[in-house]
PDB file with SEQRES, HELIX, SHEET and CRYST1 records, atoms N, CA, C and O in Angstrom:
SEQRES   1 A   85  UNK UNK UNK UNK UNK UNK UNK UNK UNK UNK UNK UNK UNK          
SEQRES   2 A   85  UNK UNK UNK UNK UNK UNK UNK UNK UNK UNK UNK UNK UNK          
SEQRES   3 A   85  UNK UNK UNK UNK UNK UNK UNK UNK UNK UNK UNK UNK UNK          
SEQRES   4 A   85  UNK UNK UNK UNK UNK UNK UNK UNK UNK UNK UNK UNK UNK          
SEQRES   5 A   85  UNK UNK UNK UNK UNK UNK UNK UNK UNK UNK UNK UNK UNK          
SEQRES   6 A   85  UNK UNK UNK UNK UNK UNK UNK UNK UNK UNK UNK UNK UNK          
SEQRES   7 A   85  UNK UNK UNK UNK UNK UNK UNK                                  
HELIX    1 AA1 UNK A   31  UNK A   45  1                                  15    
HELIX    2 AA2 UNK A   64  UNK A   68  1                                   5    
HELIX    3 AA3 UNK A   74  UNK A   76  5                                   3    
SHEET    1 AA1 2 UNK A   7  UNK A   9  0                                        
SHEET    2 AA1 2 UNK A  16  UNK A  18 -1                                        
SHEET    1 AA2 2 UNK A  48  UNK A  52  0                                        
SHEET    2 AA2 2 UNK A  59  UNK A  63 -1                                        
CRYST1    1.000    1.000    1.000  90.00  90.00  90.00 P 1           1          
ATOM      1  N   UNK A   1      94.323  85.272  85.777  1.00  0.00           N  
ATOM      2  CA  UNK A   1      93.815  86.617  85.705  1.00  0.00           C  
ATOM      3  C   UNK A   1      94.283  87.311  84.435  1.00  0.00           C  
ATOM      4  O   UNK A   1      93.415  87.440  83.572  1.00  0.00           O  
ATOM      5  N   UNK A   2      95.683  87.854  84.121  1.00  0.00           N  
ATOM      6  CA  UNK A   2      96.066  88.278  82.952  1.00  0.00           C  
ATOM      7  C   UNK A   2      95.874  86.900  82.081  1.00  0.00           C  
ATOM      8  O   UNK A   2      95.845  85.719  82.427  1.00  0.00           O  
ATOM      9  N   UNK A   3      95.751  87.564  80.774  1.00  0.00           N  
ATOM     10  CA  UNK A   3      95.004  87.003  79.818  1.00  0.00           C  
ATOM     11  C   UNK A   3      96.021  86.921  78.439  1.00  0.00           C  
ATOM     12  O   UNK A   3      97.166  86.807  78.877  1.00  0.00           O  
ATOM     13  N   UNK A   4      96.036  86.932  77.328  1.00  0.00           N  
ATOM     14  CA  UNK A   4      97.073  87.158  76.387  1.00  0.00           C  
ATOM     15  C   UNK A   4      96.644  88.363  76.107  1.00  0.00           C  
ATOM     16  O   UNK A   4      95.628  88.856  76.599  1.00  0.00           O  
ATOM     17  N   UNK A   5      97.558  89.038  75.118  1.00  0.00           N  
ATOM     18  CA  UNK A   5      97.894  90.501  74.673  1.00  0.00           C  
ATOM     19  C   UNK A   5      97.391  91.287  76.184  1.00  0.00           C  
ATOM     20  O   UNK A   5      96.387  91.997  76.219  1.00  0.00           O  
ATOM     21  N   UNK A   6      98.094  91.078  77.161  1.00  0.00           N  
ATOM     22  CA  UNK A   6      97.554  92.142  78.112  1.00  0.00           C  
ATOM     23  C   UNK A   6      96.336  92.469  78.652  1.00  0.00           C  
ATOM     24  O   UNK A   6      96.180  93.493  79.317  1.00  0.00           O  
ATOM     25  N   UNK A   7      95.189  91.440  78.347  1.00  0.00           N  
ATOM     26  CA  UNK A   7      93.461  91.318  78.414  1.00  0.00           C  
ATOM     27  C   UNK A   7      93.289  91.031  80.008  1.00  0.00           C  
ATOM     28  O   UNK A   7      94.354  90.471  80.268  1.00  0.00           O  
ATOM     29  N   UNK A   8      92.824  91.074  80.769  1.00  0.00           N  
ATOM     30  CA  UNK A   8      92.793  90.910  82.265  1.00  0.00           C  
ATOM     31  C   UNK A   8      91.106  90.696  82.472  1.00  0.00           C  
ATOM     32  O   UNK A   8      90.163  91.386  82.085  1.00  0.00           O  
ATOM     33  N   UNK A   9      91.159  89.390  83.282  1.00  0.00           N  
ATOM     34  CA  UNK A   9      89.507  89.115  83.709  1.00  0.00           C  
ATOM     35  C   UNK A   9      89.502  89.354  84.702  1.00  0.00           C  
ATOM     36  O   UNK A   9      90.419  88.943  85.413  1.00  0.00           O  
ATOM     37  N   UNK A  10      88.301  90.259  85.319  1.00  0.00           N  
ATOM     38  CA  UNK A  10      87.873  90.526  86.650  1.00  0.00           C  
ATOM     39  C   UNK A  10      87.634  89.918  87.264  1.00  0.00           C  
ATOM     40  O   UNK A  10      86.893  88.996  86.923  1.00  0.00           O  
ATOM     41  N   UNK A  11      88.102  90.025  88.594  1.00  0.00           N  
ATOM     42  CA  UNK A  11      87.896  89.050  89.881  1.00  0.00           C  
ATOM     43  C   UNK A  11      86.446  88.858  90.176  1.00  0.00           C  
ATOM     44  O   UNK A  11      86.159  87.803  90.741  1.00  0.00           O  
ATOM     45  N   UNK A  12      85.563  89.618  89.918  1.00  0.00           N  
ATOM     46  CA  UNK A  12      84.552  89.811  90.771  1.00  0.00           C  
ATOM     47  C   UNK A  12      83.448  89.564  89.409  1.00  0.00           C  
ATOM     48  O   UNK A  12      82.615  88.686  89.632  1.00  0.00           O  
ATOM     49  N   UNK A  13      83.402  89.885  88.757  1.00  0.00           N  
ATOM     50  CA  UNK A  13      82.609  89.882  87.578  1.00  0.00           C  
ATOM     51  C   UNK A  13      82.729  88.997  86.507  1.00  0.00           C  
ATOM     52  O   UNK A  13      81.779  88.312  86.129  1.00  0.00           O  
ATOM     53  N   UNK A  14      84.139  88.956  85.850  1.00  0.00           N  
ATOM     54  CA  UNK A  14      84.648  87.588  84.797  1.00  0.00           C  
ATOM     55  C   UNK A  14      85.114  88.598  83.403  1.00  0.00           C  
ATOM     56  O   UNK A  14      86.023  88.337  82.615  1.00  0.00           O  
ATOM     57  N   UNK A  15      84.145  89.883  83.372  1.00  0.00           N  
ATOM     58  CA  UNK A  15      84.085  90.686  82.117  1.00  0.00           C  
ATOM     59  C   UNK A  15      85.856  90.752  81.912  1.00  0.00           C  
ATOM     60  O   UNK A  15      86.700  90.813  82.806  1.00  0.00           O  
ATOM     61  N   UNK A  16      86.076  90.714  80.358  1.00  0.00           N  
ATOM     62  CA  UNK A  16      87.597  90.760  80.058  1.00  0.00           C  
ATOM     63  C   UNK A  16      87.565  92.403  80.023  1.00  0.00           C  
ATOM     64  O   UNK A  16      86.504  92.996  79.826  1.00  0.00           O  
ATOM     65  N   UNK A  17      88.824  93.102  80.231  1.00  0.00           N  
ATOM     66  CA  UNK A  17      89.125  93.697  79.658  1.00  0.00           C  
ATOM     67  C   UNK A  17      90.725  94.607  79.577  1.00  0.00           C  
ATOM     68  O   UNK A  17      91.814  94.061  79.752  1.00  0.00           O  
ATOM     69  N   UNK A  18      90.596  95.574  79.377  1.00  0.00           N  
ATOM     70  CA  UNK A  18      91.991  95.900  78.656  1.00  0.00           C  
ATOM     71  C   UNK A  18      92.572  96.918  79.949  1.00  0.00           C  
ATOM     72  O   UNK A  18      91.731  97.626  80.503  1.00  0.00           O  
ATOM     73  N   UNK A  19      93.535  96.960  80.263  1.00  0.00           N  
ATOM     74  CA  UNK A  19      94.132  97.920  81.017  1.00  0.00           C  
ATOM     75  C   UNK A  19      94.273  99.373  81.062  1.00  0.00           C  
ATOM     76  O   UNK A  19      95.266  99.775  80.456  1.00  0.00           O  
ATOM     77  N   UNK A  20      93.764 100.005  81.451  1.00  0.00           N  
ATOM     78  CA  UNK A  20      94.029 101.549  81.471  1.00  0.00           C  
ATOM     79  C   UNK A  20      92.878 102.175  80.881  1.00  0.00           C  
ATOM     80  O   UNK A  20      92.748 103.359  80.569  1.00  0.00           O  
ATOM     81  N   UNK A  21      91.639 100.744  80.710  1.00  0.00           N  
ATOM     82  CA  UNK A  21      90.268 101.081  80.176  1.00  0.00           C  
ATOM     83  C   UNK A  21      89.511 102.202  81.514  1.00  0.00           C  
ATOM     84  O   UNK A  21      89.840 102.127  82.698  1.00  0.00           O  
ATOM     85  N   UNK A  22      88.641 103.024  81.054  1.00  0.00           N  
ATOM     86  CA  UNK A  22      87.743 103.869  81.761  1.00  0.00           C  
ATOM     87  C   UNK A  22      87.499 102.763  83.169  1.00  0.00           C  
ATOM     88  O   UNK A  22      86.826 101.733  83.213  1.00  0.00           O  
ATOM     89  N   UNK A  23      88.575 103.627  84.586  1.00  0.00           N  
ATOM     90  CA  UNK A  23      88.196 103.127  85.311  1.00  0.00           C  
ATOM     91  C   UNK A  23      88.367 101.549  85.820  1.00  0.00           C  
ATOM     92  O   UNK A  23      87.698 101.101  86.751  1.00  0.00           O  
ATOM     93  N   UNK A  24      89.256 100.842  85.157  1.00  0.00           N  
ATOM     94  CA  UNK A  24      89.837  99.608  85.396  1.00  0.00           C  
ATOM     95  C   UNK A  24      90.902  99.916  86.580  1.00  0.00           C  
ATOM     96  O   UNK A  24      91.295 101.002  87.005  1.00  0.00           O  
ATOM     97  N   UNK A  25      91.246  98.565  86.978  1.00  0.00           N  
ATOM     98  CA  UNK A  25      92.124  98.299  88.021  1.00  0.00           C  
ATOM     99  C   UNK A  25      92.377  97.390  87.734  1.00  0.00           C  
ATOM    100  O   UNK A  25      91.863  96.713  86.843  1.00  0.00           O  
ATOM    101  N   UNK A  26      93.590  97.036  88.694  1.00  0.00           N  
ATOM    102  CA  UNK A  26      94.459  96.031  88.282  1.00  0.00           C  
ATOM    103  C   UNK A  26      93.865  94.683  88.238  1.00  0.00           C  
ATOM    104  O   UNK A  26      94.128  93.954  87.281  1.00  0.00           O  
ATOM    105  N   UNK A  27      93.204  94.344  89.045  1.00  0.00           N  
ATOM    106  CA  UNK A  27      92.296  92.925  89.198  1.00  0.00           C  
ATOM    107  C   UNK A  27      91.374  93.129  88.908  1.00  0.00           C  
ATOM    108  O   UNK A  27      90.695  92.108  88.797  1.00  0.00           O  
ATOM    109  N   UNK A  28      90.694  94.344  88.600  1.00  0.00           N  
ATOM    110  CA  UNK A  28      89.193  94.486  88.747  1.00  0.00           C  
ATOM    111  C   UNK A  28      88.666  95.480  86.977  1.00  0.00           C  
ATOM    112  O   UNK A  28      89.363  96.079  86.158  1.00  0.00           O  
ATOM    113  N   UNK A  29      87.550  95.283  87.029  1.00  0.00           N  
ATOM    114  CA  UNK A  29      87.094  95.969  85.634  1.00  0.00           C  
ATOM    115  C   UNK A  29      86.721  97.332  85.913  1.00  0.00           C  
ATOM    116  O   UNK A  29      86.641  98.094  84.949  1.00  0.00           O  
ATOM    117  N   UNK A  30      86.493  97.743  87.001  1.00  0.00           N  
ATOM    118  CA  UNK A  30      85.848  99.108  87.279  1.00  0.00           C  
ATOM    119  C   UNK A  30      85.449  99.346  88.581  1.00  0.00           C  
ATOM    120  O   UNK A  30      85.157  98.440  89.361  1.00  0.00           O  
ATOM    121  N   UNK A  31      85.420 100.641  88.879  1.00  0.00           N  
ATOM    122  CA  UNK A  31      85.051 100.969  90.564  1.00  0.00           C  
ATOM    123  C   UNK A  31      84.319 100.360  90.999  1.00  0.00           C  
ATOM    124  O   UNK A  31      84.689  99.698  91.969  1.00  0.00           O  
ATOM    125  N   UNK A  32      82.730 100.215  90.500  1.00  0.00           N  
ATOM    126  CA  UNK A  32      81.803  99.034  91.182  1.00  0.00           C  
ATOM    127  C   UNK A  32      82.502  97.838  91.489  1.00  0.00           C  
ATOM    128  O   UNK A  32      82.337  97.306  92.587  1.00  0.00           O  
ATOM    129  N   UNK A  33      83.393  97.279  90.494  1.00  0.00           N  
ATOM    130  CA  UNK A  33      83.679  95.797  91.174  1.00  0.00           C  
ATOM    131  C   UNK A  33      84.637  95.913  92.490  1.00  0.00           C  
ATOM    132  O   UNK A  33      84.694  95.233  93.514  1.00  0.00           O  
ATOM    133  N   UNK A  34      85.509  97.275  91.955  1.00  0.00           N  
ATOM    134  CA  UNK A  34      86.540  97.595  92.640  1.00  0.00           C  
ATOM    135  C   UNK A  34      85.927  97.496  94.079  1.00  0.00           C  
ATOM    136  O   UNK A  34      86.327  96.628  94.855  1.00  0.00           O  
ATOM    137  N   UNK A  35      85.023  98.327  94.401  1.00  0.00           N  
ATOM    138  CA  UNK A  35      84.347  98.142  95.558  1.00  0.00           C  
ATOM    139  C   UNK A  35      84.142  96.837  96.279  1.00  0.00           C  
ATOM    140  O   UNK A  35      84.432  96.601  97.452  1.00  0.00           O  
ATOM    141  N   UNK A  36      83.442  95.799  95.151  1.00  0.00           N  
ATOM    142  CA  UNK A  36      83.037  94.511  95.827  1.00  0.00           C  
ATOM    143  C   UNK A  36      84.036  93.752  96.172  1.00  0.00           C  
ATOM    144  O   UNK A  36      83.724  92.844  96.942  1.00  0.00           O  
ATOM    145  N   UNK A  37      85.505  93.830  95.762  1.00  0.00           N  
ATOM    146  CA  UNK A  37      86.127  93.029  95.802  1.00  0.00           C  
ATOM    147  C   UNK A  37      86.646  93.716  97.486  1.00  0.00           C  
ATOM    148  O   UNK A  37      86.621  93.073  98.535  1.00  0.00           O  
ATOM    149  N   UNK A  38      87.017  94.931  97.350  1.00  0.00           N  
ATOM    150  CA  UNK A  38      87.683  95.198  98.586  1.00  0.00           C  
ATOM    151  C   UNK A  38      86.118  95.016  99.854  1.00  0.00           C  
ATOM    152  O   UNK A  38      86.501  94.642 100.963  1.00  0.00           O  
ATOM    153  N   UNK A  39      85.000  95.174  99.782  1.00  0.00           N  
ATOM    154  CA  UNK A  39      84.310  94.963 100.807  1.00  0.00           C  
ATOM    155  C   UNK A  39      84.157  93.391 100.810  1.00  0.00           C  
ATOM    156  O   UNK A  39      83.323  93.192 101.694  1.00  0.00           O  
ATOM    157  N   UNK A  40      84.421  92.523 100.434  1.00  0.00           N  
ATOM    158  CA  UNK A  40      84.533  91.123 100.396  1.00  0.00           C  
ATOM    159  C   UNK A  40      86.312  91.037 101.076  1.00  0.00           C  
ATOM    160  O   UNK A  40      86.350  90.334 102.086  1.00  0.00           O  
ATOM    161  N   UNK A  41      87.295  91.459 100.785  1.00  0.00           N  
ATOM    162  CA  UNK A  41      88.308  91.671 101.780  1.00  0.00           C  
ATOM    163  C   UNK A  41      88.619  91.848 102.844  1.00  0.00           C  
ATOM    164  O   UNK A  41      89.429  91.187 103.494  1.00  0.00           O  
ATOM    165  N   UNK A  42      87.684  93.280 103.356  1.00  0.00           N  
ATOM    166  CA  UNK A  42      87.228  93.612 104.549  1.00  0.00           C  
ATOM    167  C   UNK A  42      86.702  92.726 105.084  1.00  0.00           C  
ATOM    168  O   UNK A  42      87.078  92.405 106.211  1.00  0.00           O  
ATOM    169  N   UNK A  43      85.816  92.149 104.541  1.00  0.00           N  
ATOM    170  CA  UNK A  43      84.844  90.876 105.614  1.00  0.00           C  
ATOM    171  C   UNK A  43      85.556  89.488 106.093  1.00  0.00           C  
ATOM    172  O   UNK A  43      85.225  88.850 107.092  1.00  0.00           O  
ATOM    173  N   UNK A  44      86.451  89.195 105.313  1.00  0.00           N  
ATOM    174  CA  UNK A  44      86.870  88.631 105.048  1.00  0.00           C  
ATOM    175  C   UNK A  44      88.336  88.343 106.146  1.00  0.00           C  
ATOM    176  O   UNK A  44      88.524  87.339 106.834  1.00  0.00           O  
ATOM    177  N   UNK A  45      89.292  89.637 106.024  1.00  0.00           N  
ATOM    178  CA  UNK A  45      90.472  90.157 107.162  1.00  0.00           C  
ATOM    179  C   UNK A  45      90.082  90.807 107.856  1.00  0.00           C  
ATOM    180  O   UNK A  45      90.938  90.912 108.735  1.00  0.00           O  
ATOM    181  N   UNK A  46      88.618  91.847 108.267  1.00  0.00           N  
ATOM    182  CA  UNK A  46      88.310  92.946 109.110  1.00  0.00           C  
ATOM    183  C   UNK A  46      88.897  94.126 108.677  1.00  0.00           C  
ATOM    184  O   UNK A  46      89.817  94.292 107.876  1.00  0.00           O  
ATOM    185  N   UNK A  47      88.182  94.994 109.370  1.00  0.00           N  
ATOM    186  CA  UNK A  47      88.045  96.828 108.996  1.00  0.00           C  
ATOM    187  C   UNK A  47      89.882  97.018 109.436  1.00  0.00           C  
ATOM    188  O   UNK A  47      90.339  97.970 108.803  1.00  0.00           O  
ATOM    189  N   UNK A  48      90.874  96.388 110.274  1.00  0.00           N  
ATOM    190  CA  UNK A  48      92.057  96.754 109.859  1.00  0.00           C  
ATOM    191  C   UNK A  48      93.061  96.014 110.564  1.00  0.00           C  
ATOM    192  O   UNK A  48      92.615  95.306 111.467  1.00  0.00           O  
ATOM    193  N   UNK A  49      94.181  95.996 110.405  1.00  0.00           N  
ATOM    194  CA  UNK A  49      95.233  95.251 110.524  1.00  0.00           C  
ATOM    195  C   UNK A  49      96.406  95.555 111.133  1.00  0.00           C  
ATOM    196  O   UNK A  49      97.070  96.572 110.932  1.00  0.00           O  
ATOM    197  N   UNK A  50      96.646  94.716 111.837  1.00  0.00           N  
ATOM    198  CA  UNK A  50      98.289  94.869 113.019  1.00  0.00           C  
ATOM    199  C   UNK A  50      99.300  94.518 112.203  1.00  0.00           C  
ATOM    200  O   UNK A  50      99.845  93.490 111.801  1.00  0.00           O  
ATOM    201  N   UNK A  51      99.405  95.987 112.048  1.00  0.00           N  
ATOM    202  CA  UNK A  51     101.118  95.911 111.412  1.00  0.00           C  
ATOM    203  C   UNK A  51     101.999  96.490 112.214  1.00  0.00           C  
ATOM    204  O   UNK A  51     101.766  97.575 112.747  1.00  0.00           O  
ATOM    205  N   UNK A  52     103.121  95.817 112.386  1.00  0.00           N  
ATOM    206  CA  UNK A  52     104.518  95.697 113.011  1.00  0.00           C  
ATOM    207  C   UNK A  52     105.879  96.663 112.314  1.00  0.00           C  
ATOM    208  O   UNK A  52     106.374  96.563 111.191  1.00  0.00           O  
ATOM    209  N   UNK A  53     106.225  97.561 113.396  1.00  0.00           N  
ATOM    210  CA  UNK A  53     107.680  98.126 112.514  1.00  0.00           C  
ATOM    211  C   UNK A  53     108.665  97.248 112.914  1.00  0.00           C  
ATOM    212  O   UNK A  53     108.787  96.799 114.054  1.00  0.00           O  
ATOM    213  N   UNK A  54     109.312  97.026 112.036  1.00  0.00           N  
ATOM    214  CA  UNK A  54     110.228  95.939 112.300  1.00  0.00           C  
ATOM    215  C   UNK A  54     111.949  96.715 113.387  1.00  0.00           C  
ATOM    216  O   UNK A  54     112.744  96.228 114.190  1.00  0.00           O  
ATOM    217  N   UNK A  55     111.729  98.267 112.661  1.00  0.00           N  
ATOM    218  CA  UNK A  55     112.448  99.221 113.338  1.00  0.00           C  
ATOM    219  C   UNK A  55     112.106  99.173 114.714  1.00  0.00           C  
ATOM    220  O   UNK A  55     112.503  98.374 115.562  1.00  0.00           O  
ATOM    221  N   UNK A  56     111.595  99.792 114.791  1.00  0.00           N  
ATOM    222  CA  UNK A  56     110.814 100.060 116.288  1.00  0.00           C  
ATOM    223  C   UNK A  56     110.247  99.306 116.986  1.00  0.00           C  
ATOM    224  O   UNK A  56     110.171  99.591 118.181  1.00  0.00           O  
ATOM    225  N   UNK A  57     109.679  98.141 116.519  1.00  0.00           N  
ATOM    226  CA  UNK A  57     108.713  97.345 117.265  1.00  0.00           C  
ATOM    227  C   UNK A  57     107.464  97.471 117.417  1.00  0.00           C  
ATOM    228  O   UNK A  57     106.654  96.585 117.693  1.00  0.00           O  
ATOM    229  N   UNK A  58     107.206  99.027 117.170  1.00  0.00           N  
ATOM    230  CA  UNK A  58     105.443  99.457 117.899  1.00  0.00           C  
ATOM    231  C   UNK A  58     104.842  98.811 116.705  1.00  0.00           C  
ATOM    232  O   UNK A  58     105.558  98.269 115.863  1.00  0.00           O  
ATOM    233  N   UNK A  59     103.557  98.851 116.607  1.00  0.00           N  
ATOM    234  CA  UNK A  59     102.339  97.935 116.339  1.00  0.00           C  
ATOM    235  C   UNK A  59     101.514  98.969 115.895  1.00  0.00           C  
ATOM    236  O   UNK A  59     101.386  99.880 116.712  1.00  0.00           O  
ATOM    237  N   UNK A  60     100.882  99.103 114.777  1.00  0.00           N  
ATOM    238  CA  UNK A  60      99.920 100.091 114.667  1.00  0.00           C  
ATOM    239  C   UNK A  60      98.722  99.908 114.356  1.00  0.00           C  
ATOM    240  O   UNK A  60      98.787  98.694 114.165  1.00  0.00           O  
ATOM    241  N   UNK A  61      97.279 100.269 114.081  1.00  0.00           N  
ATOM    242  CA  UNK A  61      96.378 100.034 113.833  1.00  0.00           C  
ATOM    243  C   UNK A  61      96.290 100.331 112.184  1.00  0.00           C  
ATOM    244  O   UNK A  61      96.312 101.498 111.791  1.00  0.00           O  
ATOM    245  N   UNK A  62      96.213  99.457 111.446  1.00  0.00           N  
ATOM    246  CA  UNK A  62      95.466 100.032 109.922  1.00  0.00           C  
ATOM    247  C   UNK A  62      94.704  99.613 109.043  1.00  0.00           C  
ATOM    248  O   UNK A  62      94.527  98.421 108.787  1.00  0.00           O  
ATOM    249  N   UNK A  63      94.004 100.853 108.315  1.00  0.00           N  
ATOM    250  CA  UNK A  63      92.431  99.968 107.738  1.00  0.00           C  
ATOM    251  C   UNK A  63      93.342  98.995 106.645  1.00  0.00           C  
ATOM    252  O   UNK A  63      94.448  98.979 106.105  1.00  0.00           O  
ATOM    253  N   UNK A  64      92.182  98.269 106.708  1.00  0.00           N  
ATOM    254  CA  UNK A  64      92.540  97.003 105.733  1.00  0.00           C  
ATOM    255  C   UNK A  64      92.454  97.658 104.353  1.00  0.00           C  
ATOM    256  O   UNK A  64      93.225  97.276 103.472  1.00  0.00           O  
ATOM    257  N   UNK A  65      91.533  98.652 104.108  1.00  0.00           N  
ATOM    258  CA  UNK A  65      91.104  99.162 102.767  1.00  0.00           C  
ATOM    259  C   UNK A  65      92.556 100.371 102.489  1.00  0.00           C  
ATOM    260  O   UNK A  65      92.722 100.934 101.407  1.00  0.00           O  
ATOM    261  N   UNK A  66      93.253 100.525 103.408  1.00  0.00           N  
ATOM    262  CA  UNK A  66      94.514 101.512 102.730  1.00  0.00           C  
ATOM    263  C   UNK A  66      95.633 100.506 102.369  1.00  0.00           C  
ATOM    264  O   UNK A  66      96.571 100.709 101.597  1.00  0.00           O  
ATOM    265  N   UNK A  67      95.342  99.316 103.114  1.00  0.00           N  
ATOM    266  CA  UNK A  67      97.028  98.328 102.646  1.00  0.00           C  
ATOM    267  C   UNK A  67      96.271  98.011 101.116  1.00  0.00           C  
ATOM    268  O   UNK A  67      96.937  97.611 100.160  1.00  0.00           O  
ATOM    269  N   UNK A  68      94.978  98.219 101.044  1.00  0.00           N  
ATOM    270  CA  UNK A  68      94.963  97.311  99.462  1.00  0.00           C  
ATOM    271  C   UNK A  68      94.676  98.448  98.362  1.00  0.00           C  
ATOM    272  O   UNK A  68      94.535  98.032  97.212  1.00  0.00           O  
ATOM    273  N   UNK A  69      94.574  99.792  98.569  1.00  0.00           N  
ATOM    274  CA  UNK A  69      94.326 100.668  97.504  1.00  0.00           C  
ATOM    275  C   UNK A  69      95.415 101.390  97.679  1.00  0.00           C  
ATOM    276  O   UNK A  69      95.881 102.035  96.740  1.00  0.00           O  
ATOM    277  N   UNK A  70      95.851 101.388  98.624  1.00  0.00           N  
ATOM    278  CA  UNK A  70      97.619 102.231  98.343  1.00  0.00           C  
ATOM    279  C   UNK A  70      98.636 101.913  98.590  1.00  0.00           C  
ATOM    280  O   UNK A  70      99.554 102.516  98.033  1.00  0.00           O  
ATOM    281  N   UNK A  71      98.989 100.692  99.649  1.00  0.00           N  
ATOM    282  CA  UNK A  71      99.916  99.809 100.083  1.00  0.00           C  
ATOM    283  C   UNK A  71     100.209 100.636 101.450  1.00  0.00           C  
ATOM    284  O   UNK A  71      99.372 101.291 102.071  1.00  0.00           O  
ATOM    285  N   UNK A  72     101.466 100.478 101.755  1.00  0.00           N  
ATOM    286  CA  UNK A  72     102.016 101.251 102.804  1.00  0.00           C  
ATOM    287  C   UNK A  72     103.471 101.316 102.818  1.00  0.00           C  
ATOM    288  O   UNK A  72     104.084 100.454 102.187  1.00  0.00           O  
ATOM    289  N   UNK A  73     104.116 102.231 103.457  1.00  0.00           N  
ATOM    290  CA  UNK A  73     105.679 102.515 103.569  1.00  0.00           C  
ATOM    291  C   UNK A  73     105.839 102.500 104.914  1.00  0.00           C  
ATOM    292  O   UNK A  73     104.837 102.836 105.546  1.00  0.00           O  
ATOM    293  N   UNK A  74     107.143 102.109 105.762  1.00  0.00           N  
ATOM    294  CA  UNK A  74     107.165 102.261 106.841  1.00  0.00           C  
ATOM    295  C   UNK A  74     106.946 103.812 107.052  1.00  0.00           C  
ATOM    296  O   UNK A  74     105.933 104.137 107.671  1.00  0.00           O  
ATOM    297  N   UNK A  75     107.635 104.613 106.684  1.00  0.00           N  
ATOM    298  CA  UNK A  75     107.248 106.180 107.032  1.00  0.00           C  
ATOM    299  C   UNK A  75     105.573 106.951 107.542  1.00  0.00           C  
ATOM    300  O   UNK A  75     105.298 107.835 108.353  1.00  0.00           O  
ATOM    301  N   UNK A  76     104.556 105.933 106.424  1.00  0.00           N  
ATOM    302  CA  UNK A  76     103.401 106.130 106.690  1.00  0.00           C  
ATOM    303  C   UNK A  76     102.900 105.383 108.294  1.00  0.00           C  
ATOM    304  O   UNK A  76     101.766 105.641 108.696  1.00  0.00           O  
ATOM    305  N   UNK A  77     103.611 104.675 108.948  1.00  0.00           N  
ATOM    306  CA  UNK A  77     102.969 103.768 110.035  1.00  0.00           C  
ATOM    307  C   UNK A  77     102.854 104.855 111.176  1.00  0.00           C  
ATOM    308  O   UNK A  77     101.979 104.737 112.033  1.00  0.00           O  
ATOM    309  N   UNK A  78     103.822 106.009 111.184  1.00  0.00           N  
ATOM    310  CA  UNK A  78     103.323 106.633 112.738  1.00  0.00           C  
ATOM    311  C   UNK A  78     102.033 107.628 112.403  1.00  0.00           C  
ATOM    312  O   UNK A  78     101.644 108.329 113.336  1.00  0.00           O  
ATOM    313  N   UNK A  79     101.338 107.733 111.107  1.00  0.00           N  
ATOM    314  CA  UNK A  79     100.160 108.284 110.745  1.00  0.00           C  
ATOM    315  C   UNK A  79      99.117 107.447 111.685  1.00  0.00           C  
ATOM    316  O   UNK A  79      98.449 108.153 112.442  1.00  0.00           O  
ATOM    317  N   UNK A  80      98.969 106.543 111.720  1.00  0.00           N  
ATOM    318  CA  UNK A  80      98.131 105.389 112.437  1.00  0.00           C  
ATOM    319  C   UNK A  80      98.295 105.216 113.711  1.00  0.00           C  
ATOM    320  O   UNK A  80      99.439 105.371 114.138  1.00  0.00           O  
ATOM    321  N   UNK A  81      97.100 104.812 114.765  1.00  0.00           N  
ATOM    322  CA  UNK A  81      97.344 104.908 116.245  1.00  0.00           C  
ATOM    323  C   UNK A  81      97.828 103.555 116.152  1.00  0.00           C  
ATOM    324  O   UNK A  81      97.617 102.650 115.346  1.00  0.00           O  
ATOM    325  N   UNK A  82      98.676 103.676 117.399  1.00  0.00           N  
ATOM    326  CA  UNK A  82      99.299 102.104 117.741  1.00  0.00           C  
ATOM    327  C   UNK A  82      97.976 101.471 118.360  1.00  0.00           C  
ATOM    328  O   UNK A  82      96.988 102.058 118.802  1.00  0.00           O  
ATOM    329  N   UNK A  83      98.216 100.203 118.273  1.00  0.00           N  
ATOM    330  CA  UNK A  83      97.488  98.984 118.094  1.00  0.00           C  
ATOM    331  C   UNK A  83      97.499  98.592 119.788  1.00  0.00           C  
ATOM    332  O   UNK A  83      98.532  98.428 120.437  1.00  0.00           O  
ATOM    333  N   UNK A  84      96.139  98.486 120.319  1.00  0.00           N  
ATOM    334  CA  UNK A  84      96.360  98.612 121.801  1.00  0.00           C  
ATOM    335  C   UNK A  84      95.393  96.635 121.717  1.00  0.00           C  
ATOM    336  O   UNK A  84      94.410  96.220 121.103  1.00  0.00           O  
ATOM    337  N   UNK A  85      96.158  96.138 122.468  1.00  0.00           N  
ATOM    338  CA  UNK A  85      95.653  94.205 122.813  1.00  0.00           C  
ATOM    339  C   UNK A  85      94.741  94.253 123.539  1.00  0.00           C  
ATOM    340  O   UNK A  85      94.210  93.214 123.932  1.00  0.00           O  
TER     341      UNK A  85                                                      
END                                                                             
């Protein structure tokens, strides 16, 4: 993916380009791809994911599309309904 001098090829497209260009991301060249890559994710893991506090134990429900555009902190997990089997 990274390239020399800092050049990065898109996951989704191939186009090179430079970091901090109009709308780039880290894997991706721009919001459109940005999009395809995370709705190919989604399809891929589903609309969201059982994550575990390792503190607590409870289980919560979360979209798949917030662990990959913002990550998560444990602090953020009681934002999310717990995860019912």
């Amino acid at each position: 993916m990274v390239t020399m001098s800092g050049v990065n090829q898109c996951l989704i497209c191939g186009t090179y380009y430079k970091m901090g260009e109009k709308g780039s991301r880290l894997v991706t060249c721009s919001d459109e791809c940005h999009e395809k890559l995370v709705e190919r994710l989604i399809r891929e893991f589903g609309d969201f994911k059982k994550v575990c506090s390792l503190v607590t134990g409870k289980c919560y429900q979360v979209p798949t599309r917030v662990i990959i555009e913002r990550g998560l902190t444990h602090e953020e997990l009681i934002k999310f309904p717990e995860w019912k089997d």
